[in-house]
PDB file with one MODEL, atoms N, CA, C and O in Angstrom:
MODEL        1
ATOM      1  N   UNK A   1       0.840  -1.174   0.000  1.00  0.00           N
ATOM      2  CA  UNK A   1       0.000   0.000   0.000  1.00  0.00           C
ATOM      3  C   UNK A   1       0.885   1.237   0.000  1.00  0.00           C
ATOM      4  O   UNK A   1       1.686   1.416   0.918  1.00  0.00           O
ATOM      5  N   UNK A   2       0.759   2.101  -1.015  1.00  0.00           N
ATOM      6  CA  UNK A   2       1.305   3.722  -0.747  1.00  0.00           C
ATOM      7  C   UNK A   2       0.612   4.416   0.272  1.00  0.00           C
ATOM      8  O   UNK A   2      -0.472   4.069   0.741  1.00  0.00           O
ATOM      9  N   UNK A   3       1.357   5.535   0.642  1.00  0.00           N
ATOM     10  CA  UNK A   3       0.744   6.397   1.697  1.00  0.00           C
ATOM     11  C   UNK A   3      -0.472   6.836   1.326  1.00  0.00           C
ATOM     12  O   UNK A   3      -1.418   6.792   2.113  1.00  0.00           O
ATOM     13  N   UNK A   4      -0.615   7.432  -0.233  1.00  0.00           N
ATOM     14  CA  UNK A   4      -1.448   8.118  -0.599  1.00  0.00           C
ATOM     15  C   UNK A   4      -2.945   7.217  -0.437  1.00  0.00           C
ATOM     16  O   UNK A   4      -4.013   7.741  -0.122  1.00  0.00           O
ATOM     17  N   UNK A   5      -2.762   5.851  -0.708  1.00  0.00           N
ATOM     18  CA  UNK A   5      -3.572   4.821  -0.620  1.00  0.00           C
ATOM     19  C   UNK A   5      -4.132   4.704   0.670  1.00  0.00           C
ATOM     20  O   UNK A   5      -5.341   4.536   0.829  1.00  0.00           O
ATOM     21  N   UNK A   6      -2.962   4.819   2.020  1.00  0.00           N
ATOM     22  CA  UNK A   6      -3.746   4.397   3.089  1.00  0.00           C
ATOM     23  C   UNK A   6      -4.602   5.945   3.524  1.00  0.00           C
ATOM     24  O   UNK A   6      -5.724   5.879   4.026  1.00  0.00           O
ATOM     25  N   UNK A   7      -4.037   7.074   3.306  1.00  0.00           N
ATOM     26  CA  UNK A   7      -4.506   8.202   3.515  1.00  0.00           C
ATOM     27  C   UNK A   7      -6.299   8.277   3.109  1.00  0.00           C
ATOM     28  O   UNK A   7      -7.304   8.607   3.739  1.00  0.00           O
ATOM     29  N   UNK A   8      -6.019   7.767   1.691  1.00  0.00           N
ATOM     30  CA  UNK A   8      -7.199   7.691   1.049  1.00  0.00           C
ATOM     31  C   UNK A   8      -8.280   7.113   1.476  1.00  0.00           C
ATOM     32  O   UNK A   8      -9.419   7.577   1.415  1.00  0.00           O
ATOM     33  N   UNK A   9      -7.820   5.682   2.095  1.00  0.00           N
ATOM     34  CA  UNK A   9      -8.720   4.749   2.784  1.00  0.00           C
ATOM     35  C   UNK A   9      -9.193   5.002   4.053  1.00  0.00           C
ATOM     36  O   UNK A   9     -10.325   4.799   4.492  1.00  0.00           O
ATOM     37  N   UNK A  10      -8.130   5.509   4.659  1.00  0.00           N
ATOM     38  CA  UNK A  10      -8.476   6.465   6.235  1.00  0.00           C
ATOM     39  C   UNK A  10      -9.405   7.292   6.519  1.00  0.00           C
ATOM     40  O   UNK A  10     -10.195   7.299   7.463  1.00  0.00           O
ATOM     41  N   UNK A  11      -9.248   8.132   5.482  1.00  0.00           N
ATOM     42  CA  UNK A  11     -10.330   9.109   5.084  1.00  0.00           C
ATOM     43  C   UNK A  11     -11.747   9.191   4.769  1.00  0.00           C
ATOM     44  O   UNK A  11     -12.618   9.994   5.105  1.00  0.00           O
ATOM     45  N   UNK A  12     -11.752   7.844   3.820  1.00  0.00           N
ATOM     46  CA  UNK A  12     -13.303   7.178   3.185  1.00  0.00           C
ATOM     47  C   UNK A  12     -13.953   6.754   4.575  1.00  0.00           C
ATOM     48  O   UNK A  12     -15.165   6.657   4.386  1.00  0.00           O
ATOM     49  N   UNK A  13     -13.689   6.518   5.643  1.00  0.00           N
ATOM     50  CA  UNK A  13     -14.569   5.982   6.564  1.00  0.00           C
ATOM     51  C   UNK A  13     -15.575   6.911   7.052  1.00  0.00           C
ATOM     52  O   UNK A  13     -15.246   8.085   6.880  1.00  0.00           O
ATOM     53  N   UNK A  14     -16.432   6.777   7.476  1.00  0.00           N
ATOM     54  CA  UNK A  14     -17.160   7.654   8.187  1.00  0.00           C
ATOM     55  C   UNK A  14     -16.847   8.996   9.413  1.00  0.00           C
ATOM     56  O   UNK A  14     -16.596   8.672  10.574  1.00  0.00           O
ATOM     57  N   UNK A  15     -16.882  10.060   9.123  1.00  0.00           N
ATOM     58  CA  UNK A  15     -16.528  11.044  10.342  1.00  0.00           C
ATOM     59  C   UNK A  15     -14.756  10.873  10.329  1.00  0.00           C
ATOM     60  O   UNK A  15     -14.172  11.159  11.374  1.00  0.00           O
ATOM     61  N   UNK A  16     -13.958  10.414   9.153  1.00  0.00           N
ATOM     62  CA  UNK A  16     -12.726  10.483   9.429  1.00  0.00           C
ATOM     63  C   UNK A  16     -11.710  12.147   9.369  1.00  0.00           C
ATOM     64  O   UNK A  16     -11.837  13.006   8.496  1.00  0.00           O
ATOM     65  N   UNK A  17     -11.021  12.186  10.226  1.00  0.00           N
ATOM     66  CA  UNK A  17     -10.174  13.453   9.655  1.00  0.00           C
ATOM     67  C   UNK A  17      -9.062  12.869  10.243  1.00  0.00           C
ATOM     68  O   UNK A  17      -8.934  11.941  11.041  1.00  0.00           O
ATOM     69  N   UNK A  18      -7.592  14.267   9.178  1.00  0.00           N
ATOM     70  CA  UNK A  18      -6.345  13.845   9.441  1.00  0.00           C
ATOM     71  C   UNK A  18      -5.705  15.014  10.357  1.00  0.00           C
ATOM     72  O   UNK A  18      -5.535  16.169   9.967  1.00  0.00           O
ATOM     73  N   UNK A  19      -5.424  14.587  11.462  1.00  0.00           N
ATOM     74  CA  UNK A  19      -4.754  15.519  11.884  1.00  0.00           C
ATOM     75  C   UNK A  19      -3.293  15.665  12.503  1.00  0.00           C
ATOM     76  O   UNK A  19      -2.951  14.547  12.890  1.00  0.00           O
ATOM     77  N   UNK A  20      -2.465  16.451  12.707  1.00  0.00           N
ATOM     78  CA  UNK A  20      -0.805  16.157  12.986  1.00  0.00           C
ATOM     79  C   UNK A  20      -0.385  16.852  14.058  1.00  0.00           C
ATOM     80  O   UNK A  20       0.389  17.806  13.983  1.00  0.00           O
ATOM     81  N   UNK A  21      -1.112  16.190  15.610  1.00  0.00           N
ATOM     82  CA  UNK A  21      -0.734  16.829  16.563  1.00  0.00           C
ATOM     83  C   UNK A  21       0.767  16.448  16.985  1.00  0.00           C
ATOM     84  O   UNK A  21       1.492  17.202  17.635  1.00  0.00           O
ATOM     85  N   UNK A  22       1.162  15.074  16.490  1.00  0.00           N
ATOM     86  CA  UNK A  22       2.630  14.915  16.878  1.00  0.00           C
ATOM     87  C   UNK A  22       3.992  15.365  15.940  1.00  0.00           C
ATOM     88  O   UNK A  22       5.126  14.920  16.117  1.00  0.00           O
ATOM     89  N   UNK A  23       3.647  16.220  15.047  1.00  0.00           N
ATOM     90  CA  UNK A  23       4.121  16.811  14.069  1.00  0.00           C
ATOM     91  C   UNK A  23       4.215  16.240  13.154  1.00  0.00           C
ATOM     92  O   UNK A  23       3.903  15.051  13.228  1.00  0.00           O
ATOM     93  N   UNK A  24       4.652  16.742  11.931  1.00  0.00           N
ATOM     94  CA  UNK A  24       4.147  16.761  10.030  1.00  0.00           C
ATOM     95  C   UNK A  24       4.402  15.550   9.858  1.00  0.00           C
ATOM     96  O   UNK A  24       3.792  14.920   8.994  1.00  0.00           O
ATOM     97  N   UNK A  25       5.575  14.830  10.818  1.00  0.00           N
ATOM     98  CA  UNK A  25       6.111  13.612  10.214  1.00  0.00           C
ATOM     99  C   UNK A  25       5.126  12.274  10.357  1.00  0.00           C
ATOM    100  O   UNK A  25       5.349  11.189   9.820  1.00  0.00           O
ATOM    101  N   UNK A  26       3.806  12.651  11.340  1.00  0.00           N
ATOM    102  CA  UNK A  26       3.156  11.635  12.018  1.00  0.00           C
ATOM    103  C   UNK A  26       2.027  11.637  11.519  1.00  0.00           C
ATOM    104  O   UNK A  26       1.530  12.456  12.292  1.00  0.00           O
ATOM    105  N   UNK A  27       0.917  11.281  10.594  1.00  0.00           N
ATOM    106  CA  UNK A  27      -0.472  11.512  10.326  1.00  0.00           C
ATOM    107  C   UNK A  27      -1.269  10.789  11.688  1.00  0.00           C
ATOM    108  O   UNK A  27      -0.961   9.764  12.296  1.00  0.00           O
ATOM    109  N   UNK A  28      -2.203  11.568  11.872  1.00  0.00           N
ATOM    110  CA  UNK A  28      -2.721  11.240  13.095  1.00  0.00           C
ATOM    111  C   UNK A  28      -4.686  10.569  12.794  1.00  0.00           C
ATOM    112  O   UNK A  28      -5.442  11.530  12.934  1.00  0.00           O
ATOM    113  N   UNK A  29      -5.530   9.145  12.426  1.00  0.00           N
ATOM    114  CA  UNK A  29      -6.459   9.753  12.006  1.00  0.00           C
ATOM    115  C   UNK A  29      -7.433   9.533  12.978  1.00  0.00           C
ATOM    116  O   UNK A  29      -7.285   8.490  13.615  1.00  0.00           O
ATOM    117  N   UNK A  30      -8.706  10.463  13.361  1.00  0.00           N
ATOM    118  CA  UNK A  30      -9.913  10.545  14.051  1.00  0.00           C
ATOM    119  C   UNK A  30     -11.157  10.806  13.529  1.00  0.00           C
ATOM    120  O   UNK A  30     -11.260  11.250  12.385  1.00  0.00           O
ATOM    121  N   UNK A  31     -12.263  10.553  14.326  1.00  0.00           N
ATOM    122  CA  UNK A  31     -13.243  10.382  13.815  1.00  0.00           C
ATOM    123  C   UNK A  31     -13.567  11.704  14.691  1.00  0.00           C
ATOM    124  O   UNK A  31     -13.312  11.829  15.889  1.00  0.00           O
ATOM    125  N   UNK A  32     -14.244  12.767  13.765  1.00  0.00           N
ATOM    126  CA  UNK A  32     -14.532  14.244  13.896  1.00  0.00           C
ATOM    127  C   UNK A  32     -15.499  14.201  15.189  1.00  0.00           C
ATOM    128  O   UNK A  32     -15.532  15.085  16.044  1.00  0.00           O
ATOM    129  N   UNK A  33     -16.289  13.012  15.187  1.00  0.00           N
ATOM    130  CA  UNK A  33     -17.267  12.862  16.197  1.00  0.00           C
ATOM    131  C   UNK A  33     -17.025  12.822  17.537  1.00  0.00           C
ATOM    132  O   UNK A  33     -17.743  13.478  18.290  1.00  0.00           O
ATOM    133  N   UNK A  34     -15.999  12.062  18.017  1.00  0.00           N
ATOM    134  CA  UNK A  34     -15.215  11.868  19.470  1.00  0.00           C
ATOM    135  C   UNK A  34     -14.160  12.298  19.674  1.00  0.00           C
ATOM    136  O   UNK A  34     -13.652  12.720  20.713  1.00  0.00           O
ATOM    137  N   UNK A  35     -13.714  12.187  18.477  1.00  0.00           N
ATOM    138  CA  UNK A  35     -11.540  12.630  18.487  1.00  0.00           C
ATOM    139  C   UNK A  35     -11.312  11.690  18.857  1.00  0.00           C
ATOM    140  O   UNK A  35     -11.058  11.894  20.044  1.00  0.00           O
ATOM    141  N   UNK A  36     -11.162  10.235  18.576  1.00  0.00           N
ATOM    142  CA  UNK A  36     -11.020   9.423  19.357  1.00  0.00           C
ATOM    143  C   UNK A  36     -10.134   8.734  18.182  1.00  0.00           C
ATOM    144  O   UNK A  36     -10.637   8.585  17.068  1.00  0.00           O
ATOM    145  N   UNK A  37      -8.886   8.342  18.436  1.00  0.00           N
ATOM    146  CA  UNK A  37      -7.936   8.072  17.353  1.00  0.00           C
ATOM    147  C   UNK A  37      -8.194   6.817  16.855  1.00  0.00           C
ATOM    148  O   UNK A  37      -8.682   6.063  17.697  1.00  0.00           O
ATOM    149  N   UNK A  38      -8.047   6.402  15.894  1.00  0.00           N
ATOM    150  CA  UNK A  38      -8.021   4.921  15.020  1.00  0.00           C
ATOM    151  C   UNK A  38      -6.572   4.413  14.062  1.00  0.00           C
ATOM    152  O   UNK A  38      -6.287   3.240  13.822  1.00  0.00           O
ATOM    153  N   UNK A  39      -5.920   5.419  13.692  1.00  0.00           N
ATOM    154  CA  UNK A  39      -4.876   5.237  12.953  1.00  0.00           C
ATOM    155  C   UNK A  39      -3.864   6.196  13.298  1.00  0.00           C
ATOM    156  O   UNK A  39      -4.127   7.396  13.377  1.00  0.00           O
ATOM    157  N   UNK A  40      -2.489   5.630  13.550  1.00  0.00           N
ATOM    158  CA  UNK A  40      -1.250   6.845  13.497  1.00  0.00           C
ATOM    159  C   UNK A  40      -0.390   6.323  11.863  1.00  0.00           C
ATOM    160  O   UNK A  40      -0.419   5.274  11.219  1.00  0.00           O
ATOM    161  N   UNK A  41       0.049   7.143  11.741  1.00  0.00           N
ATOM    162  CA  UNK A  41       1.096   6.811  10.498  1.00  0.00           C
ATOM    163  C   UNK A  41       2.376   7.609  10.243  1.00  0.00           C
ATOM    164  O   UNK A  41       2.364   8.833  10.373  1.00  0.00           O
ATOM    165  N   UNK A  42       3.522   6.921   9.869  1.00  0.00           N
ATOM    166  CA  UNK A  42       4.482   7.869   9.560  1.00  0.00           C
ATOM    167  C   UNK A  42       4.610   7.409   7.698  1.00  0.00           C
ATOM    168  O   UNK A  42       5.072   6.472   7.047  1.00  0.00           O
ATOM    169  N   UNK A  43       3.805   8.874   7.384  1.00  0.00           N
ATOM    170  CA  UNK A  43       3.551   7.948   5.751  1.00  0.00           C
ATOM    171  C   UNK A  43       5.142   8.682   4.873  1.00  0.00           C
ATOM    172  O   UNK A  43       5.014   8.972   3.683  1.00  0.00           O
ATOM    173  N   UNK A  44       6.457   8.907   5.524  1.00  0.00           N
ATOM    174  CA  UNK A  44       7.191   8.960   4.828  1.00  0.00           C
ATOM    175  C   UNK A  44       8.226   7.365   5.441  1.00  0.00           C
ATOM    176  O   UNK A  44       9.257   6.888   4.966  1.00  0.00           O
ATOM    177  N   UNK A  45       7.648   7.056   6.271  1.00  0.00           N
ATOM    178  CA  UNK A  45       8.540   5.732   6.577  1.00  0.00           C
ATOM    179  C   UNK A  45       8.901   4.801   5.514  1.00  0.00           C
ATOM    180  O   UNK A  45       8.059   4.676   4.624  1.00  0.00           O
ATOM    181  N   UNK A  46       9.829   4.215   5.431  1.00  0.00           N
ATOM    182  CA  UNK A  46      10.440   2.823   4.626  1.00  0.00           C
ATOM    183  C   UNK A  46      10.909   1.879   5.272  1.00  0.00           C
ATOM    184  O   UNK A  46      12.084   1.848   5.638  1.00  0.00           O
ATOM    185  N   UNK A  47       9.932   0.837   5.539  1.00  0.00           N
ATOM    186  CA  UNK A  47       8.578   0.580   4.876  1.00  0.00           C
ATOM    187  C   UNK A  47       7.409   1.197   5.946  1.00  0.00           C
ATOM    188  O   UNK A  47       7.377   1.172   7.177  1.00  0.00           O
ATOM    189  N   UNK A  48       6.303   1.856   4.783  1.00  0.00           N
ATOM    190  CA  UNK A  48       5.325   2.427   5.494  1.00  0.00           C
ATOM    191  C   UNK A  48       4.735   1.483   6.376  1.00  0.00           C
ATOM    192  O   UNK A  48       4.419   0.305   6.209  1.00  0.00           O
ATOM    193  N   UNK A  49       4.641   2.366   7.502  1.00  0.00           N
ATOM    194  CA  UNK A  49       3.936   1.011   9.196  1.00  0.00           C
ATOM    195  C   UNK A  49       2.890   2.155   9.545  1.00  0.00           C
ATOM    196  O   UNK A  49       2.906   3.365   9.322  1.00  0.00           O
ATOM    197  N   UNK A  50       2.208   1.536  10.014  1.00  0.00           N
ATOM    198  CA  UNK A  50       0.090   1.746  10.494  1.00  0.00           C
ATOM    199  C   UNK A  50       0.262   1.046  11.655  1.00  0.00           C
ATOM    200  O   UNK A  50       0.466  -0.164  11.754  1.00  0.00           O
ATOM    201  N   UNK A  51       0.166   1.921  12.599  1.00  0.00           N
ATOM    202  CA  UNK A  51      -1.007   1.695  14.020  1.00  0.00           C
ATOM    203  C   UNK A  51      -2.064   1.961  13.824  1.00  0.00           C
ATOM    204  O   UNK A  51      -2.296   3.087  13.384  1.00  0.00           O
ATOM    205  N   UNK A  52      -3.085   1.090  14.053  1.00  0.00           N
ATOM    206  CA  UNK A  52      -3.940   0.552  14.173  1.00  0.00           C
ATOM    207  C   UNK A  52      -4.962   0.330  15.428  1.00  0.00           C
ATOM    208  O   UNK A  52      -4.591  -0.617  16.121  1.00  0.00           O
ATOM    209  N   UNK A  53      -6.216   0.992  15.922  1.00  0.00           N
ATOM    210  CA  UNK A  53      -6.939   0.492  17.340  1.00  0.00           C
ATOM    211  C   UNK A  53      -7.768  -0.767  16.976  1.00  0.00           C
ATOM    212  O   UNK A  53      -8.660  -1.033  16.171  1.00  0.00           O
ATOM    213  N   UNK A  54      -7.120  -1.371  17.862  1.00  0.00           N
ATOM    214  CA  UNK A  54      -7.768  -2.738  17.758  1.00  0.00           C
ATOM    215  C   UNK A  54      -8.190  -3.666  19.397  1.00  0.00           C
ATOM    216  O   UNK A  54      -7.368  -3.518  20.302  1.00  0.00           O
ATOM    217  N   UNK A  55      -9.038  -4.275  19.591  1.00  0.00           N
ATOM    218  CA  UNK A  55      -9.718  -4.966  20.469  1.00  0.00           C
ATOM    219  C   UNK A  55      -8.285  -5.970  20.921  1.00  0.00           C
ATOM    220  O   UNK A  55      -7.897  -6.840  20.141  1.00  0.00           O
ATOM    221  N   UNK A  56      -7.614  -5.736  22.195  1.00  0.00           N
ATOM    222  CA  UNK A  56      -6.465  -6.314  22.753  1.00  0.00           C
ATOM    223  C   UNK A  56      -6.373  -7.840  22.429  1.00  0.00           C
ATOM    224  O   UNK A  56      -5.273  -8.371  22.276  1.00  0.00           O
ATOM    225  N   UNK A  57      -7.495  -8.508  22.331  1.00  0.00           N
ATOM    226  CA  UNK A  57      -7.650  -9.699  22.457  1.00  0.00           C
ATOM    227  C   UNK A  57      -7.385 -10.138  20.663  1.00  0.00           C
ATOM    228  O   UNK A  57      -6.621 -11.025  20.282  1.00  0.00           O
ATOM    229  N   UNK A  58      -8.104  -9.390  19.906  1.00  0.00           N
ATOM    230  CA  UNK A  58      -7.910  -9.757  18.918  1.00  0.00           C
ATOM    231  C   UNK A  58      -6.604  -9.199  17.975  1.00  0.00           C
ATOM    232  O   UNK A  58      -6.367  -9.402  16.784  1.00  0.00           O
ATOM    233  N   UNK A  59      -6.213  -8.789  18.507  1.00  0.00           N
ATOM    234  CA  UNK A  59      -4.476  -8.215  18.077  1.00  0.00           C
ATOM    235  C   UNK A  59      -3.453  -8.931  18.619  1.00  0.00           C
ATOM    236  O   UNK A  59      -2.352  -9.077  18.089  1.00  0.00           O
ATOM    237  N   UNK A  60      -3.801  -9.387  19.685  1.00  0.00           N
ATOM    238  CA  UNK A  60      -2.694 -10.811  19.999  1.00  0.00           C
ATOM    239  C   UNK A  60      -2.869 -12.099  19.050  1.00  0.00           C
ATOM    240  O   UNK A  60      -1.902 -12.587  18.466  1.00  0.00           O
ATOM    241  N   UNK A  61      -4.037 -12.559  18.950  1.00  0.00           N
ATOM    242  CA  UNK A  61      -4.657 -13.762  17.929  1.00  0.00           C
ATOM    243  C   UNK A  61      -3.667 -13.066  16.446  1.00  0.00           C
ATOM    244  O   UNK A  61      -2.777 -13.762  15.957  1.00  0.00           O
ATOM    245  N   UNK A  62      -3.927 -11.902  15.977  1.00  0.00           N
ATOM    246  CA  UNK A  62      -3.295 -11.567  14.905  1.00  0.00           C
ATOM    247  C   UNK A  62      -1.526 -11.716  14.744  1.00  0.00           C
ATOM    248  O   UNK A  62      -0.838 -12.329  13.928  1.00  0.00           O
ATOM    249  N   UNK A  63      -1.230 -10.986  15.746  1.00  0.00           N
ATOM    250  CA  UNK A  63       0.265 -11.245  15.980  1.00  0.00           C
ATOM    251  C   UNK A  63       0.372 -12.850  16.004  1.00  0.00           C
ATOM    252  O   UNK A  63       1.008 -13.306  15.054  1.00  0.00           O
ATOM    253  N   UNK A  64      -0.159 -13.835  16.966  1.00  0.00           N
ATOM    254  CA  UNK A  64       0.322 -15.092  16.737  1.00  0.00           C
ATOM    255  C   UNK A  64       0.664 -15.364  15.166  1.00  0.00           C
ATOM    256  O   UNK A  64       1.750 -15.656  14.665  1.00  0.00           O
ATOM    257  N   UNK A  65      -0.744 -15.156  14.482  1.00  0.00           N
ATOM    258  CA  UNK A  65      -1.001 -15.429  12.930  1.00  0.00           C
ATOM    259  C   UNK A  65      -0.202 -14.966  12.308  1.00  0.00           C
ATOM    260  O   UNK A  65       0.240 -15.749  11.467  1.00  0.00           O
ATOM    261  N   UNK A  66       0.398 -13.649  12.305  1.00  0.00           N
ATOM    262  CA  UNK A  66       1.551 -12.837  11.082  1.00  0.00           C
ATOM    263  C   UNK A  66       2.181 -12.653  12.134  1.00  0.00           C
ATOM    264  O   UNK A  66       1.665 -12.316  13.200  1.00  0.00           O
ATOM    265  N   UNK A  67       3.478 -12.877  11.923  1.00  0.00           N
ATOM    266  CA  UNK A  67       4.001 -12.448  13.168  1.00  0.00           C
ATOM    267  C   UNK A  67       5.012 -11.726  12.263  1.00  0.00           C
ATOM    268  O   UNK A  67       5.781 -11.033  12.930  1.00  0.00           O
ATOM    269  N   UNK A  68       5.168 -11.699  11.341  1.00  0.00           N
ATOM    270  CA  UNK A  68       5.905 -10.811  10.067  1.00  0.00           C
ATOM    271  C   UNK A  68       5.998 -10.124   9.830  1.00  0.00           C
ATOM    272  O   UNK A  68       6.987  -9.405   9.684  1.00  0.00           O
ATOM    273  N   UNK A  69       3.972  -9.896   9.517  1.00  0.00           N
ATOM    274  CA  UNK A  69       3.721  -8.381   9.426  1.00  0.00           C
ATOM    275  C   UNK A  69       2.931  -7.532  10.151  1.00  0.00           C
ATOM    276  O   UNK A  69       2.607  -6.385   9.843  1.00  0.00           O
ATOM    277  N   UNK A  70       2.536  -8.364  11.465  1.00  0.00           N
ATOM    278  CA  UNK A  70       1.835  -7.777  12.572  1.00  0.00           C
ATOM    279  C   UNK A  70       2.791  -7.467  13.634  1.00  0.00           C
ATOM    280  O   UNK A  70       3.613  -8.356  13.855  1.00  0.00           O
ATOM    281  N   UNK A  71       2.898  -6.003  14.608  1.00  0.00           N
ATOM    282  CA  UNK A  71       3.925  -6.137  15.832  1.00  0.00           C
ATOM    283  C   UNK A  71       3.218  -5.103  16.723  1.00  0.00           C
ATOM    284  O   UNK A  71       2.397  -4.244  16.402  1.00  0.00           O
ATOM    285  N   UNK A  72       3.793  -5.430  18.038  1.00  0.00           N
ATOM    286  CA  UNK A  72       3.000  -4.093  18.555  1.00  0.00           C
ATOM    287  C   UNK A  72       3.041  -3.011  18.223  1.00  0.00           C
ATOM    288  O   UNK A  72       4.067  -2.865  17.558  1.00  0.00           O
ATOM    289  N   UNK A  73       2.226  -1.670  18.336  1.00  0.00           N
ATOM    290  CA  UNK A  73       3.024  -0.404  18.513  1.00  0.00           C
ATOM    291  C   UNK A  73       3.600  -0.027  18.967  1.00  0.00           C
ATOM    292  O   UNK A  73       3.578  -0.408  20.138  1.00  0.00           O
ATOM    293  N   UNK A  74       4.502   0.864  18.698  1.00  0.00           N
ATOM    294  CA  UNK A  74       5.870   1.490  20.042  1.00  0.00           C
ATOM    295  C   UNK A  74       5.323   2.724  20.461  1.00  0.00           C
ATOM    296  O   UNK A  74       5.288   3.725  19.745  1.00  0.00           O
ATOM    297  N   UNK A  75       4.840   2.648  21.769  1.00  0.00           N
ATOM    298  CA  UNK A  75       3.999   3.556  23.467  1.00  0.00           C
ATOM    299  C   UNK A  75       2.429   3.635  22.752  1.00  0.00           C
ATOM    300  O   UNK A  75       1.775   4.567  22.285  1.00  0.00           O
ATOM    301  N   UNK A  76       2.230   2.471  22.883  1.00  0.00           N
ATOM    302  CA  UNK A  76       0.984   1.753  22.141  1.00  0.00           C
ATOM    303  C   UNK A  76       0.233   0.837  23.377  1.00  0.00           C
ATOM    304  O   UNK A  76       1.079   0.633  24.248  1.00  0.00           O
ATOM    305  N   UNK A  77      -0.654   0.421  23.619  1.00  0.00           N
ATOM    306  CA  UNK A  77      -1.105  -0.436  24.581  1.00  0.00           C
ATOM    307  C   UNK A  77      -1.713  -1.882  23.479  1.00  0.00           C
ATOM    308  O   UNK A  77      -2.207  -2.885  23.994  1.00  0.00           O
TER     309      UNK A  77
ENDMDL
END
């Protein structure tokens, strides 16, 4: 996926916006409704990496499964 791609997709969801409270280098995305974050990104990274909010339980099951291309976030819960 390109940045422009995940940006794009981030965006299409319902009530999404981008915002860069941790500065330019970090896309930050929320839903306009709560502010309640769903995605961080550093979309100049190589290779581009996505945090992701996900249900604790089911992000461990995932990591077992990919353990390749799934990892925690870093100061992530």
């Amino acid at each position: 996926m390109t940045p422009d791609a995940l940006v794009d997709l981030c965006l299409s969801l319902p009530q999404a916006v981008e915002t860069f409270p941790f500065g330019e280098e970090t896309s930050v995305f929320k839903t306009s409704g709560n502010g309640k974050i769903f995605a961080l990104a550093a979309l100049a990274g190589d290779p581009l990496t996505v945090s992701l909010k996900c249900d604790p339980e089911e992000s461990r099951a995932l990591r077992e499964e990919f353990p390749a291309w799934i990892t925690p976030g870093y100061h992530l819960n």
